[in-house]
Backbone as XML, in Angstrom:
<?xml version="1.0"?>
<chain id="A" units="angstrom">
  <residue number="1" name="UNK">
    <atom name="N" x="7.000" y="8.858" z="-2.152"/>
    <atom name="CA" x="8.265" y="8.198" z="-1.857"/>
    <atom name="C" x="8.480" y="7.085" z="-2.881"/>
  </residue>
  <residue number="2" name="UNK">
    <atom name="N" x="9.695" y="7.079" z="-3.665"/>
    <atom name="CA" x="9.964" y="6.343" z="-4.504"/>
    <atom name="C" x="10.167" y="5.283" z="-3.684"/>
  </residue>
  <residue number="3" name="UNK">
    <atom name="N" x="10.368" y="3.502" z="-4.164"/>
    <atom name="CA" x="10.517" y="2.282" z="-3.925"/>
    <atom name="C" x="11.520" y="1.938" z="-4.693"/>
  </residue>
  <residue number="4" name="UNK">
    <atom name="N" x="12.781" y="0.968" z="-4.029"/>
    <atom name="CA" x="13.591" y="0.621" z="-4.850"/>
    <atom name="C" x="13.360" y="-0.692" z="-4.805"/>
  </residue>
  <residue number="5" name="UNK">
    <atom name="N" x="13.260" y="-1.712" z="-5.926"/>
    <atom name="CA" x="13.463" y="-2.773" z="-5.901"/>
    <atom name="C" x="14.851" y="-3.541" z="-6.077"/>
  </residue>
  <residue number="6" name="UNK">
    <atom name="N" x="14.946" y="-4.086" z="-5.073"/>
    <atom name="CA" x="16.225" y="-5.370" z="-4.909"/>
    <atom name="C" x="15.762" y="-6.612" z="-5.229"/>
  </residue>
  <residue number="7" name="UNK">
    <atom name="N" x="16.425" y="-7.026" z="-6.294"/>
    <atom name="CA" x="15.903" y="-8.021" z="-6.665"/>
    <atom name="C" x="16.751" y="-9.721" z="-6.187"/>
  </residue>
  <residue number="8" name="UNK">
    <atom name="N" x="16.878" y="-10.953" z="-6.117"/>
    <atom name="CA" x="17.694" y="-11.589" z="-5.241"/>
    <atom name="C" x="17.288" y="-12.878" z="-5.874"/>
  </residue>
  <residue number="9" name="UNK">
    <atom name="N" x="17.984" y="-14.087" z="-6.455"/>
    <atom name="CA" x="17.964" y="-15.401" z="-7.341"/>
    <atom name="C" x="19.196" y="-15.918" z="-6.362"/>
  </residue>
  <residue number="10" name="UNK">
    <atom name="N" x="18.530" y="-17.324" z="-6.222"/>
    <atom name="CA" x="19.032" y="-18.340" z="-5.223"/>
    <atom name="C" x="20.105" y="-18.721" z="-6.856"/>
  </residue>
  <residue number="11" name="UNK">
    <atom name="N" x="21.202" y="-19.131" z="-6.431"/>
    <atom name="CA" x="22.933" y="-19.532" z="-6.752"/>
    <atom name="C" x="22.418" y="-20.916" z="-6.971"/>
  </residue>
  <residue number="12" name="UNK">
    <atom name="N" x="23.389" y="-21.808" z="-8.050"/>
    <atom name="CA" x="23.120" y="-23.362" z="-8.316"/>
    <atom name="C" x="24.631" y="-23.763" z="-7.388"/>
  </residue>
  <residue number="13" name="UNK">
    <atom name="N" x="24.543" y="-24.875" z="-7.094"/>
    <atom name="CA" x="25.465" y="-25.588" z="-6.384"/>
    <atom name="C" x="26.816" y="-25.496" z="-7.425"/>
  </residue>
  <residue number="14" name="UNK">
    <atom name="N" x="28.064" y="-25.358" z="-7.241"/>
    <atom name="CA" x="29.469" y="-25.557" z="-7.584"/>
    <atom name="C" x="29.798" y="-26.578" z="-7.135"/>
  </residue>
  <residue number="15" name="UNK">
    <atom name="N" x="30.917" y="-27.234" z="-7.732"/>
    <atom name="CA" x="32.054" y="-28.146" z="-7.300"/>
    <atom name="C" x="33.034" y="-27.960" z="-7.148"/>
  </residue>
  <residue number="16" name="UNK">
    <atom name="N" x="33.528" y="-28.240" z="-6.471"/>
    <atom name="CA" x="35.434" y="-27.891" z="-6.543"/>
    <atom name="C" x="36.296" y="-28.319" z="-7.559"/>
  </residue>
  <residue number="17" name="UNK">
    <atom name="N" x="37.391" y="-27.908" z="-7.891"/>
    <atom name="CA" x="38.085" y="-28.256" z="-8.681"/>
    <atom name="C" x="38.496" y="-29.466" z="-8.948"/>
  </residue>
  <residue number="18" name="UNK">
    <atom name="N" x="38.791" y="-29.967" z="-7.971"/>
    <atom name="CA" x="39.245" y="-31.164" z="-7.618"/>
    <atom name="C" x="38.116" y="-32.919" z="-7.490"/>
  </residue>
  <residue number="19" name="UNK">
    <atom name="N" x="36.904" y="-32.031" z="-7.558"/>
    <atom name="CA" x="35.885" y="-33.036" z="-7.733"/>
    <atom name="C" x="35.163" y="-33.915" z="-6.672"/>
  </residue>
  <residue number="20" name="UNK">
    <atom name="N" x="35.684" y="-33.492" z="-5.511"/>
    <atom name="CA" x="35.625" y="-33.935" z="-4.115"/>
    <atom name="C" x="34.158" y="-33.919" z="-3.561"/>
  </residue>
  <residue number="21" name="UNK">
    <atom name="N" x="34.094" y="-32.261" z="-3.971"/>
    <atom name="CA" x="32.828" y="-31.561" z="-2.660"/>
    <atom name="C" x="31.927" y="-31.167" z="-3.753"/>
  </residue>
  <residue number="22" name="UNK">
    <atom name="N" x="30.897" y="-31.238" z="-3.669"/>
    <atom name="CA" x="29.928" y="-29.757" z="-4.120"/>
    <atom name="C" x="28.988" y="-29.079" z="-3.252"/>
  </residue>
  <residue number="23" name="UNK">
    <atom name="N" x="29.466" y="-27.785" z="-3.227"/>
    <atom name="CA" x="28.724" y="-26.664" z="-1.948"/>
    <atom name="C" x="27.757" y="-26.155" z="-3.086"/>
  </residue>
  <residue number="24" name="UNK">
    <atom name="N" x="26.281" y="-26.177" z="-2.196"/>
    <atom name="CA" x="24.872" y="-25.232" z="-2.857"/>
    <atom name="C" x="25.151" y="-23.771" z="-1.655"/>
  </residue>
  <residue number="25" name="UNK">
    <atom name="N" x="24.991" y="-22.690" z="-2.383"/>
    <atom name="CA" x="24.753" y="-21.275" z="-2.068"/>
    <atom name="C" x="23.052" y="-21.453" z="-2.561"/>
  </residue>
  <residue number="26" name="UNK">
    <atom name="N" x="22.463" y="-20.952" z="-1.184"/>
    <atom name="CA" x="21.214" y="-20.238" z="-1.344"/>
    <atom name="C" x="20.782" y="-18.885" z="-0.914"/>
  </residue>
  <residue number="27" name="UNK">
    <atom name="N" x="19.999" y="-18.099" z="-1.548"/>
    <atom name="CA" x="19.914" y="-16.992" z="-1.044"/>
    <atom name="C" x="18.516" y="-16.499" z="-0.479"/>
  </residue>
  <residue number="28" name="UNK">
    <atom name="N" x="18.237" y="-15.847" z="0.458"/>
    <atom name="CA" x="16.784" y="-15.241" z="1.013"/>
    <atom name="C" x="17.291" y="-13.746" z="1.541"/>
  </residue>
  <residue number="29" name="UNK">
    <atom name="N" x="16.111" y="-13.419" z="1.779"/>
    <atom name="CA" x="14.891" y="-13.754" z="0.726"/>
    <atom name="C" x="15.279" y="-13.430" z="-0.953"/>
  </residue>
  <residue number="30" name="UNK">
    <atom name="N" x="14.177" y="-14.239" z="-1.784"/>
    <atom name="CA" x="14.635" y="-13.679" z="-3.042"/>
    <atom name="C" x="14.237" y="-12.623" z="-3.478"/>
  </residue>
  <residue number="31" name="UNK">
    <atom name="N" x="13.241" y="-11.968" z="-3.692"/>
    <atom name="CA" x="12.909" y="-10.621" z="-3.631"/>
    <atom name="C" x="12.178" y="-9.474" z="-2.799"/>
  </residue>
  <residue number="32" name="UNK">
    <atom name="N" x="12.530" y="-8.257" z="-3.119"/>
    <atom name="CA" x="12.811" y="-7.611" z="-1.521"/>
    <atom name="C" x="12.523" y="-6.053" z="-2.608"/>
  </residue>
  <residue number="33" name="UNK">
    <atom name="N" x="11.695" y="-5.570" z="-2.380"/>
    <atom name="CA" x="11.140" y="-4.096" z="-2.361"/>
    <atom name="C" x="11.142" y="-3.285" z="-1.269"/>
  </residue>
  <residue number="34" name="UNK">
    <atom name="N" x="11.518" y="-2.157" z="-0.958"/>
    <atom name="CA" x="11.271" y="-1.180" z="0.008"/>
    <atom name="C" x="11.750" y="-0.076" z="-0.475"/>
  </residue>
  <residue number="35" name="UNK">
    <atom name="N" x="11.052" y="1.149" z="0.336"/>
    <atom name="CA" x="10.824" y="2.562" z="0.131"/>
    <atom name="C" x="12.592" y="3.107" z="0.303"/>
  </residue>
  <residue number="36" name="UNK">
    <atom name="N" x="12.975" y="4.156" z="-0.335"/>
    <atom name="CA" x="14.137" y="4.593" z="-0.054"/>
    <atom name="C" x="14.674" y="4.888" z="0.636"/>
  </residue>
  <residue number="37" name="UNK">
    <atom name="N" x="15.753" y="4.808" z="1.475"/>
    <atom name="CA" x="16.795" y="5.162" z="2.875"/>
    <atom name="C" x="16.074" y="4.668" z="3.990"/>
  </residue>
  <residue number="38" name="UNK">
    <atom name="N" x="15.764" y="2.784" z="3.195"/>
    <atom name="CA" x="15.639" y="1.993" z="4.260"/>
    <atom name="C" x="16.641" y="1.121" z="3.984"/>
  </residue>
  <residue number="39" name="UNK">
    <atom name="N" x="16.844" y="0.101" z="5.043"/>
    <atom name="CA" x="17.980" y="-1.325" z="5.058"/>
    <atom name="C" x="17.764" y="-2.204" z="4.614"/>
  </residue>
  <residue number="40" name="UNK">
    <atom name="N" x="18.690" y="-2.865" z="4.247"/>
    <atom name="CA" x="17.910" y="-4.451" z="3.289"/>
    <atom name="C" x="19.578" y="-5.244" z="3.735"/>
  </residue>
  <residue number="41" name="UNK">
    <atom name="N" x="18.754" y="-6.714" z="3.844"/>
    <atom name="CA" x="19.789" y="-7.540" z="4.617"/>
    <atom name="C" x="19.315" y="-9.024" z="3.906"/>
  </residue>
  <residue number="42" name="UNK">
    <atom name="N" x="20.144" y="-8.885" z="3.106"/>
    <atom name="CA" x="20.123" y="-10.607" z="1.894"/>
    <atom name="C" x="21.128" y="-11.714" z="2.587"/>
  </residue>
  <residue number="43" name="UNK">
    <atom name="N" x="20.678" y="-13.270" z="2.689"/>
    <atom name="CA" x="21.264" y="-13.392" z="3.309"/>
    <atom name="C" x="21.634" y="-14.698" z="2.284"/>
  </residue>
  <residue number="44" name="UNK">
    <atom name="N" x="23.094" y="-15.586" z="2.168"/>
    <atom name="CA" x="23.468" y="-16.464" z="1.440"/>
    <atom name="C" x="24.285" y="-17.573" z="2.790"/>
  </residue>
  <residue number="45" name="UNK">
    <atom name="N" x="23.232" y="-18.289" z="2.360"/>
    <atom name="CA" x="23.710" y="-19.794" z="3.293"/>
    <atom name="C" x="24.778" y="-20.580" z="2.397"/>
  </residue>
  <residue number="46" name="UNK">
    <atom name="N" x="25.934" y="-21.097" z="2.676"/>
    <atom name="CA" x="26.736" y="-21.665" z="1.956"/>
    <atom name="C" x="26.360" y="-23.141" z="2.935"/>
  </residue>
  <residue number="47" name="UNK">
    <atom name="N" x="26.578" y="-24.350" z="1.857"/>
    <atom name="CA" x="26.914" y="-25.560" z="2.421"/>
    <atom name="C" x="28.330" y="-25.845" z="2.156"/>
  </residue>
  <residue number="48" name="UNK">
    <atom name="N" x="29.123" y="-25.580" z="3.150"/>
    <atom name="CA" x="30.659" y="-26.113" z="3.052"/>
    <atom name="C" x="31.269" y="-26.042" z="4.041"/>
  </residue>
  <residue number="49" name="UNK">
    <atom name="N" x="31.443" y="-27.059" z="5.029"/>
    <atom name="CA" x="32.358" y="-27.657" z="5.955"/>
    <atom name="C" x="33.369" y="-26.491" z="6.172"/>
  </residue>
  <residue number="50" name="UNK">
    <atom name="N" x="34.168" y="-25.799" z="5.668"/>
    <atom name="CA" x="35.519" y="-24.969" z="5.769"/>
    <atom name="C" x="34.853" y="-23.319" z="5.278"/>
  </residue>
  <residue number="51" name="UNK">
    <atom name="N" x="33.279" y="-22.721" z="6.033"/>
    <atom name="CA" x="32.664" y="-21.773" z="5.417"/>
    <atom name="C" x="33.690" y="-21.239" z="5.973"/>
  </residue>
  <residue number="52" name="UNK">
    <atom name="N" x="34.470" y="-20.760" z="7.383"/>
    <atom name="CA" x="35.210" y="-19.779" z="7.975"/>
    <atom name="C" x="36.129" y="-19.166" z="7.334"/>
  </residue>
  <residue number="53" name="UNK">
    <atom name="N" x="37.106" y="-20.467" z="6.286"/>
    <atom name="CA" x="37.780" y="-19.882" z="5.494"/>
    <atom name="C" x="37.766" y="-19.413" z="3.718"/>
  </residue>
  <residue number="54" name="UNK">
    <atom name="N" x="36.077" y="-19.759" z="3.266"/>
    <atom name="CA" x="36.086" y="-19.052" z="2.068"/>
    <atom name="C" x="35.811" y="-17.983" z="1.929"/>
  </residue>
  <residue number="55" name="UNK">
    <atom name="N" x="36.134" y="-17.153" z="0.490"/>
    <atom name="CA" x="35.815" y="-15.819" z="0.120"/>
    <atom name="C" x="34.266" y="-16.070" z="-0.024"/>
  </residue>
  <residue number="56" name="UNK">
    <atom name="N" x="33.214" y="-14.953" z="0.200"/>
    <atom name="CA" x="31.826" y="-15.358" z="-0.334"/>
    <atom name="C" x="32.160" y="-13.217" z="-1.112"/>
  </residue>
  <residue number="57" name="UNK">
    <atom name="N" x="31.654" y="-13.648" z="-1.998"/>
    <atom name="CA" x="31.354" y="-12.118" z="-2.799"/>
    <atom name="C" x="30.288" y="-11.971" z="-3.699"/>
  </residue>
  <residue number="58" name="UNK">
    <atom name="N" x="29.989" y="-10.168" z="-3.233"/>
    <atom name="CA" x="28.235" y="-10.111" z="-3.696"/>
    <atom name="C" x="28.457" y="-9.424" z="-4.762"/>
  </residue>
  <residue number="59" name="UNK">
    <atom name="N" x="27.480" y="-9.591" z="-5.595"/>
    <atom name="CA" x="27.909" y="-8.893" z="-6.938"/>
    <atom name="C" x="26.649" y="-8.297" z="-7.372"/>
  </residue>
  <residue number="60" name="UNK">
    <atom name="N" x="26.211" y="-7.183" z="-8.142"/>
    <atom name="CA" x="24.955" y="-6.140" z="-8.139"/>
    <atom name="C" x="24.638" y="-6.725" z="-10.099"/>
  </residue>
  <residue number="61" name="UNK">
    <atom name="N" x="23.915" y="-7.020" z="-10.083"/>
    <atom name="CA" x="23.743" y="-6.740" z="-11.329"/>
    <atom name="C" x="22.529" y="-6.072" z="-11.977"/>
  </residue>
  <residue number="62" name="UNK">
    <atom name="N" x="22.557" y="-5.256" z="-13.161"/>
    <atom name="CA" x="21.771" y="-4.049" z="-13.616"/>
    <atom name="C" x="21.071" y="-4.361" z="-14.649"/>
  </residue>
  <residue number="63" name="UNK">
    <atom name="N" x="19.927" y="-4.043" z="-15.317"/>
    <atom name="CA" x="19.866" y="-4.464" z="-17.000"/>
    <atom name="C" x="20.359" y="-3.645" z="-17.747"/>
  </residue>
  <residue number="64" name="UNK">
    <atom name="N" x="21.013" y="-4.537" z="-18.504"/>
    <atom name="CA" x="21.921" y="-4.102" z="-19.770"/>
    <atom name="C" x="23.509" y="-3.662" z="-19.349"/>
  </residue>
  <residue number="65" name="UNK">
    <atom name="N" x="23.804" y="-4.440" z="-18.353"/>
    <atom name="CA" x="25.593" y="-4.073" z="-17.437"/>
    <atom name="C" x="26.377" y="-5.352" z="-16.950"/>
  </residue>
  <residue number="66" name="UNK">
    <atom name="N" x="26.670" y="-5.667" z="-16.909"/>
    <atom name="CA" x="27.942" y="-6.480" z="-16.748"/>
    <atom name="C" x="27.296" y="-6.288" z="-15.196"/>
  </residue>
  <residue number="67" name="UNK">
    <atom name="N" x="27.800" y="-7.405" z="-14.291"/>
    <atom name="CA" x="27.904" y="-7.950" z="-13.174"/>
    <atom name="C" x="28.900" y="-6.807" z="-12.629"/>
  </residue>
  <residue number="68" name="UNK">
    <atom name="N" x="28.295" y="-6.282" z="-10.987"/>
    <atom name="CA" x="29.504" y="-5.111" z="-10.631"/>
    <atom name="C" x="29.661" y="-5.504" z="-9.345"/>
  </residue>
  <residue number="69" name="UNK">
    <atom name="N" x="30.848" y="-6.693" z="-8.619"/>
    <atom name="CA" x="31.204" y="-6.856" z="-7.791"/>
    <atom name="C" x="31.065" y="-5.640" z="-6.756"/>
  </residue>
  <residue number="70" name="UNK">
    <atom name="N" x="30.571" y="-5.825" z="-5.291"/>
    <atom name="CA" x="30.324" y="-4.548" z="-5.043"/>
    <atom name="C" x="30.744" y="-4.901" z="-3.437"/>
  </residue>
  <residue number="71" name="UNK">
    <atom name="N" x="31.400" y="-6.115" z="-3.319"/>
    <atom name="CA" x="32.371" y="-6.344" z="-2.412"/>
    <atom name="C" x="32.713" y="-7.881" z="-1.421"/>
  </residue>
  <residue number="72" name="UNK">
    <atom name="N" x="33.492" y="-8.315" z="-1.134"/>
    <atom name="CA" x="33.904" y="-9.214" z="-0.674"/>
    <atom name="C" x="34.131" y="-9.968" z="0.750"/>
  </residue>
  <residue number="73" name="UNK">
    <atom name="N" x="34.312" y="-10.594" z="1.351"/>
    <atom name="CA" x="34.722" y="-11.293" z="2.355"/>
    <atom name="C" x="35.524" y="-12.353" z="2.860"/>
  </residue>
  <residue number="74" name="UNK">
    <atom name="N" x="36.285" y="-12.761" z="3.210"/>
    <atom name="CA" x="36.879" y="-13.829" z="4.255"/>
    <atom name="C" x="36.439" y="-13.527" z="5.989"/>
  </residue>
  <residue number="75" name="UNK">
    <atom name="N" x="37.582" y="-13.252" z="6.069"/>
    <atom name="CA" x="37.842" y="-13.248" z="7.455"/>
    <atom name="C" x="37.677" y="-11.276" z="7.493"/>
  </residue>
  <residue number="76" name="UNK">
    <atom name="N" x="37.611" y="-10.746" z="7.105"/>
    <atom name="CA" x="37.209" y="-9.188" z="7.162"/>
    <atom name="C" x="36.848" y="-8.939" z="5.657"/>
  </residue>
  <residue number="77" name="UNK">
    <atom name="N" x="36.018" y="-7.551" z="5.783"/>
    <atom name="CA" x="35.395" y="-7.072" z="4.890"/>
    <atom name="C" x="36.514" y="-6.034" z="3.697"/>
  </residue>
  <residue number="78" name="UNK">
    <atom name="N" x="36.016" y="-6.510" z="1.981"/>
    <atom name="CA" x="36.666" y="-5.744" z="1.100"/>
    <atom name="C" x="35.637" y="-5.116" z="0.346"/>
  </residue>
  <residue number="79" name="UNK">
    <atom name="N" x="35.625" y="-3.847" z="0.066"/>
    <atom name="CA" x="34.536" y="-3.033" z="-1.052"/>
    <atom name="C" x="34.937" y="-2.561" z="-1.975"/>
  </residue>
  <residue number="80" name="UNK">
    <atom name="N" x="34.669" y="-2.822" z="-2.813"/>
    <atom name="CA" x="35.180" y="-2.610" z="-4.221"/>
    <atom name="C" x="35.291" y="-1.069" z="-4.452"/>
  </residue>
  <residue number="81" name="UNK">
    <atom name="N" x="34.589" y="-0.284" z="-3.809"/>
    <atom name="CA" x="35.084" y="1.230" z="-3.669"/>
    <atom name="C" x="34.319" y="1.723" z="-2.451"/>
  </residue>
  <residue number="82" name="UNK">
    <atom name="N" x="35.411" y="2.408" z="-2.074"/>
    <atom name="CA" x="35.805" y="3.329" z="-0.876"/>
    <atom name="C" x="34.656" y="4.045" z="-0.503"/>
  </residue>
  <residue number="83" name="UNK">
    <atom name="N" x="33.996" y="4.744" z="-1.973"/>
    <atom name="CA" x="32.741" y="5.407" z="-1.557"/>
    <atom name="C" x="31.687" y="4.697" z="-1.183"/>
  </residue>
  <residue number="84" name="UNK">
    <atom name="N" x="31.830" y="3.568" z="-1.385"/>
    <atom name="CA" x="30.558" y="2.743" z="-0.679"/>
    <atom name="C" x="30.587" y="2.274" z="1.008"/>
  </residue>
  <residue number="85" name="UNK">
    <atom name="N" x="31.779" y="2.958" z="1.707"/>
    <atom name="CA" x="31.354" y="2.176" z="2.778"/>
    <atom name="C" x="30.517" y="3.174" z="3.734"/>
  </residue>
  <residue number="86" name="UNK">
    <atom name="N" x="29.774" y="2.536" z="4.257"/>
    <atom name="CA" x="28.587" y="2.722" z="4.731"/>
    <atom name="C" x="27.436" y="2.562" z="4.347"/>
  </residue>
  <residue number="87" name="UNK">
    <atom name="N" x="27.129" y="2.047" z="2.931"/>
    <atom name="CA" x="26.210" y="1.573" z="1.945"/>
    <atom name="C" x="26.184" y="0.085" z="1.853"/>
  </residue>
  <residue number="88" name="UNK">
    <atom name="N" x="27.043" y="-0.123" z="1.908"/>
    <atom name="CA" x="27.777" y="-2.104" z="1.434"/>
    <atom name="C" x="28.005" y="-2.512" z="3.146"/>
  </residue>
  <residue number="89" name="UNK">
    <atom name="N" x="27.841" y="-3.714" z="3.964"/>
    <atom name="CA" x="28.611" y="-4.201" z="4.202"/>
    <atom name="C" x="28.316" y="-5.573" z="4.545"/>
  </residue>
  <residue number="90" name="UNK">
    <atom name="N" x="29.085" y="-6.414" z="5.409"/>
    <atom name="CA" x="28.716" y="-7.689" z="4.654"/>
    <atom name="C" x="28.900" y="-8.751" z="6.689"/>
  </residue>
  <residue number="91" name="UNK">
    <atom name="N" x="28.194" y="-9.567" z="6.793"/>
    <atom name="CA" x="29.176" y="-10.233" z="8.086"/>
    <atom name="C" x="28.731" y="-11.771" z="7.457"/>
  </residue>
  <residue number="92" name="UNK">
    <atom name="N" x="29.528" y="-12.529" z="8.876"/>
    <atom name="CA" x="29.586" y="-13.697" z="8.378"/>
    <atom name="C" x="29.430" y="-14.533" z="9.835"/>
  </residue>
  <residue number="93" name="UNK">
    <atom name="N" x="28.298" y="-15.159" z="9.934"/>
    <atom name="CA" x="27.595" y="-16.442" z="10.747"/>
    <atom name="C" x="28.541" y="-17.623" z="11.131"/>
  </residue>
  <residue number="94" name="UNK">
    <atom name="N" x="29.485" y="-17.748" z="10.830"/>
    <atom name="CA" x="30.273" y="-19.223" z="11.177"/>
    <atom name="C" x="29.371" y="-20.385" z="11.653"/>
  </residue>
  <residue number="95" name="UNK">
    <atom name="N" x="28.545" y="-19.768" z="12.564"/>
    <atom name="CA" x="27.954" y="-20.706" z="13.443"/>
    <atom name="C" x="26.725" y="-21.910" z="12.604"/>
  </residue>
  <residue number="96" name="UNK">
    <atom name="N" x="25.824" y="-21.038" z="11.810"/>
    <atom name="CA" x="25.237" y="-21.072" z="10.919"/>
    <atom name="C" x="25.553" y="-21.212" z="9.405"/>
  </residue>
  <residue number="97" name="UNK">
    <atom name="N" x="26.141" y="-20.714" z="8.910"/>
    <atom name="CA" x="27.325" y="-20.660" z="7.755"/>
    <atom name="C" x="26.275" y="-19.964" z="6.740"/>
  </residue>
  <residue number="98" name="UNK">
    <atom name="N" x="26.345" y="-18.760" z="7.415"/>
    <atom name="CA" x="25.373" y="-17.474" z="6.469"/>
    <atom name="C" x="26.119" y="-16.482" z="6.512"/>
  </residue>
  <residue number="99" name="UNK">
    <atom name="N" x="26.432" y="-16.012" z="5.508"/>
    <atom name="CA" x="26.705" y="-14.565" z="4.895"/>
    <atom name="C" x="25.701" y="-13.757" z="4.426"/>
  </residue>
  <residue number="100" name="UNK">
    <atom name="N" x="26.136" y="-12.422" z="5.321"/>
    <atom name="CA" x="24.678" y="-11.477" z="5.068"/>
    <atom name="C" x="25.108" y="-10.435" z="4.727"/>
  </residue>
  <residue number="101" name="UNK">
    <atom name="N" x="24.888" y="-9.997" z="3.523"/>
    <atom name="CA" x="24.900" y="-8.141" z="2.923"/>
    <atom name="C" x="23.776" y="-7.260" z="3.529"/>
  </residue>
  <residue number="102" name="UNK">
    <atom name="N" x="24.470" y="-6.085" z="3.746"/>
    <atom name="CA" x="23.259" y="-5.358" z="4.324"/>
    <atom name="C" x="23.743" y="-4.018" z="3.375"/>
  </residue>
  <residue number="103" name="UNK">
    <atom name="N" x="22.527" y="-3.614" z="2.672"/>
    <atom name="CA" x="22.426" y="-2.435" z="1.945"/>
    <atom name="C" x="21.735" y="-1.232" z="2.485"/>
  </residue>
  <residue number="104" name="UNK">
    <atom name="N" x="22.286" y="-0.062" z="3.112"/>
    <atom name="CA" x="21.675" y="0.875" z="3.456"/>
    <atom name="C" x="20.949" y="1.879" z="2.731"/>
  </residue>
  <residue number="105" name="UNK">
    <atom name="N" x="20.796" y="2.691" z="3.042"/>
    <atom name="CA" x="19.738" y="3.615" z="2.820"/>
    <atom name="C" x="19.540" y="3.608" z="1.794"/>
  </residue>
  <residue number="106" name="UNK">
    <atom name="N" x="19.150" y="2.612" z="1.070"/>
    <atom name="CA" x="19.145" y="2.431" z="-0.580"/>
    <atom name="C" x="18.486" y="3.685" z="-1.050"/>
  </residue>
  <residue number="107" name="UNK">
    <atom name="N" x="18.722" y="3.505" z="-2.272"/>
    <atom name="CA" x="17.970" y="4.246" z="-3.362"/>
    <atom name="C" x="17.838" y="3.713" z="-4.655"/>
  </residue>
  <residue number="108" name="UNK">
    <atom name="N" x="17.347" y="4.277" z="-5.583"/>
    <atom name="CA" x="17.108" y="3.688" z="-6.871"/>
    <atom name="C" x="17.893" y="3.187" z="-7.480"/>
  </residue>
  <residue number="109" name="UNK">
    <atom name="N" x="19.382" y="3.521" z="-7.173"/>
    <atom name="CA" x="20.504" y="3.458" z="-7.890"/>
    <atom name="C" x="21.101" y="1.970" z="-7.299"/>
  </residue>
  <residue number="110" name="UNK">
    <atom name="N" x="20.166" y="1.206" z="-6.192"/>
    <atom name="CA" x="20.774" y="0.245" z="-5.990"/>
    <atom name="C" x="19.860" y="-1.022" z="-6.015"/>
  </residue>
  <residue number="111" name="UNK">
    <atom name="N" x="18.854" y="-0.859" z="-6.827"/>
    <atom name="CA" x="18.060" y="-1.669" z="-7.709"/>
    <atom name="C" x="18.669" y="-2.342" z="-8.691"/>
  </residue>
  <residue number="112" name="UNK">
    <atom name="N" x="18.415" y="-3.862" z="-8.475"/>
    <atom name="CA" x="19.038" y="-4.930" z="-9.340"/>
    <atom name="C" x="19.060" y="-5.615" z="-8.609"/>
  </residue>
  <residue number="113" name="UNK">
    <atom name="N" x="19.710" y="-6.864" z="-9.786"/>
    <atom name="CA" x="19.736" y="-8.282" z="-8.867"/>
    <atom name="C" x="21.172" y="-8.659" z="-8.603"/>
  </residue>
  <residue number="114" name="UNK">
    <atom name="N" x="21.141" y="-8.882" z="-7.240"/>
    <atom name="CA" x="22.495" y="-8.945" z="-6.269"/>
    <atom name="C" x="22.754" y="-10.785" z="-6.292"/>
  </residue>
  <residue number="115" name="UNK">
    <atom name="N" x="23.850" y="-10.960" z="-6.418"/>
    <atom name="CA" x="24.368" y="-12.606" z="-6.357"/>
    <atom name="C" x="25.691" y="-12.809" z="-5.438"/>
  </residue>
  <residue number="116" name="UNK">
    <atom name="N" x="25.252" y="-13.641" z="-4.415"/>
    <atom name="CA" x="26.394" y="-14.025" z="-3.461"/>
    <atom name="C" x="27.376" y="-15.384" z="-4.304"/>
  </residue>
  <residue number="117" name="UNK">
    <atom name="N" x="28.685" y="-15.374" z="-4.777"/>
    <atom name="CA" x="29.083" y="-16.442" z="-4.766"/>
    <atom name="C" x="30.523" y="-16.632" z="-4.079"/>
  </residue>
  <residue number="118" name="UNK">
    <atom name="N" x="30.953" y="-17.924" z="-4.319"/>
    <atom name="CA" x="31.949" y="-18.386" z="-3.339"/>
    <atom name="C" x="33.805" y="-18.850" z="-3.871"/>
  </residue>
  <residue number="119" name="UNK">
    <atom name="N" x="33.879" y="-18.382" z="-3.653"/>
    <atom name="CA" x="35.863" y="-18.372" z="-4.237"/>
    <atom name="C" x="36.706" y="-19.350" z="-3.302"/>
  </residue>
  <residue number="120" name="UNK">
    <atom name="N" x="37.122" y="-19.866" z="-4.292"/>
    <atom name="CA" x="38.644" y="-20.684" z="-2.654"/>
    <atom name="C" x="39.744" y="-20.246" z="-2.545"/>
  </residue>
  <residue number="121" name="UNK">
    <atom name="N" x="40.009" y="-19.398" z="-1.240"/>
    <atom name="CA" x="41.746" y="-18.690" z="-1.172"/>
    <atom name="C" x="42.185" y="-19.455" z="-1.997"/>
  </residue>
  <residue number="122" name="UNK">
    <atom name="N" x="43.537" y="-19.103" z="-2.220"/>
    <atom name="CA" x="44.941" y="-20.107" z="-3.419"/>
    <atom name="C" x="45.636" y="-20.963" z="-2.480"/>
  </residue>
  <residue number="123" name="UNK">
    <atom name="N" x="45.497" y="-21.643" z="-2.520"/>
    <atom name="CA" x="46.202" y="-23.129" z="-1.560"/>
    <atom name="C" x="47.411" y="-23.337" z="-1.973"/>
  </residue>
</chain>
């Protein structure tokens, strides 16, 4: 049985535009191996007062590829393609202010290192 590795790097703190706030994104665990067409559930703690209403989005990255957004959140779930759902999906803790991706039945093809970061709707 092949092993896919997911690989997972804790996010540096942002500021807002405006110069006000700065929210740290952390992520756990950071790295995460398991056997194929098992589950994997990464989880990104945001520090920010108003978590309910930001975008948090996970992004896959490969060696030697560009960063491949692989789907999004607010208030409901967006996937960057259609064929992924049931592979991708994502919830969100309010209570706690954790956002968690959960990757199913992985396979090799979903080896790399995954990055949660954080967007502000357009005000």
């Amino acid at each position: 049985m092949s092993c896919a590795s997911l690989l997972y790097t804790s996010t540096a703190g942002t500021t807002s535009l405006d110069g006000n706030s700065a929210q740290v994104l952390q992520q756990t665990p950071i790295s995460i191996t398991k056997p194929e067409r098992k589950t994997v559930l990464i989880n990104c703690h945001v520090s920010d007062p108003d978590f309910h209403n930001i975008f948090i989005h996970w992004y896959q990255m490969r060696p030697n590829a560009a960063p491949k957004r692989v789907a999004y959140m607010s208030s409901r779930v967006f996937l960057e393609n259609k064929s992924d759902e049931g592979k991708f999906s994502i919830e969100k803790d309010v209570a706690k202010s954790v956002c968690t991706l959960t990757v199913s039945k992985i396979t090799l093809q979903d080896s790399g290192t995954y990055y949660c970061a954080r967007w502000d709707a357009q005000k």
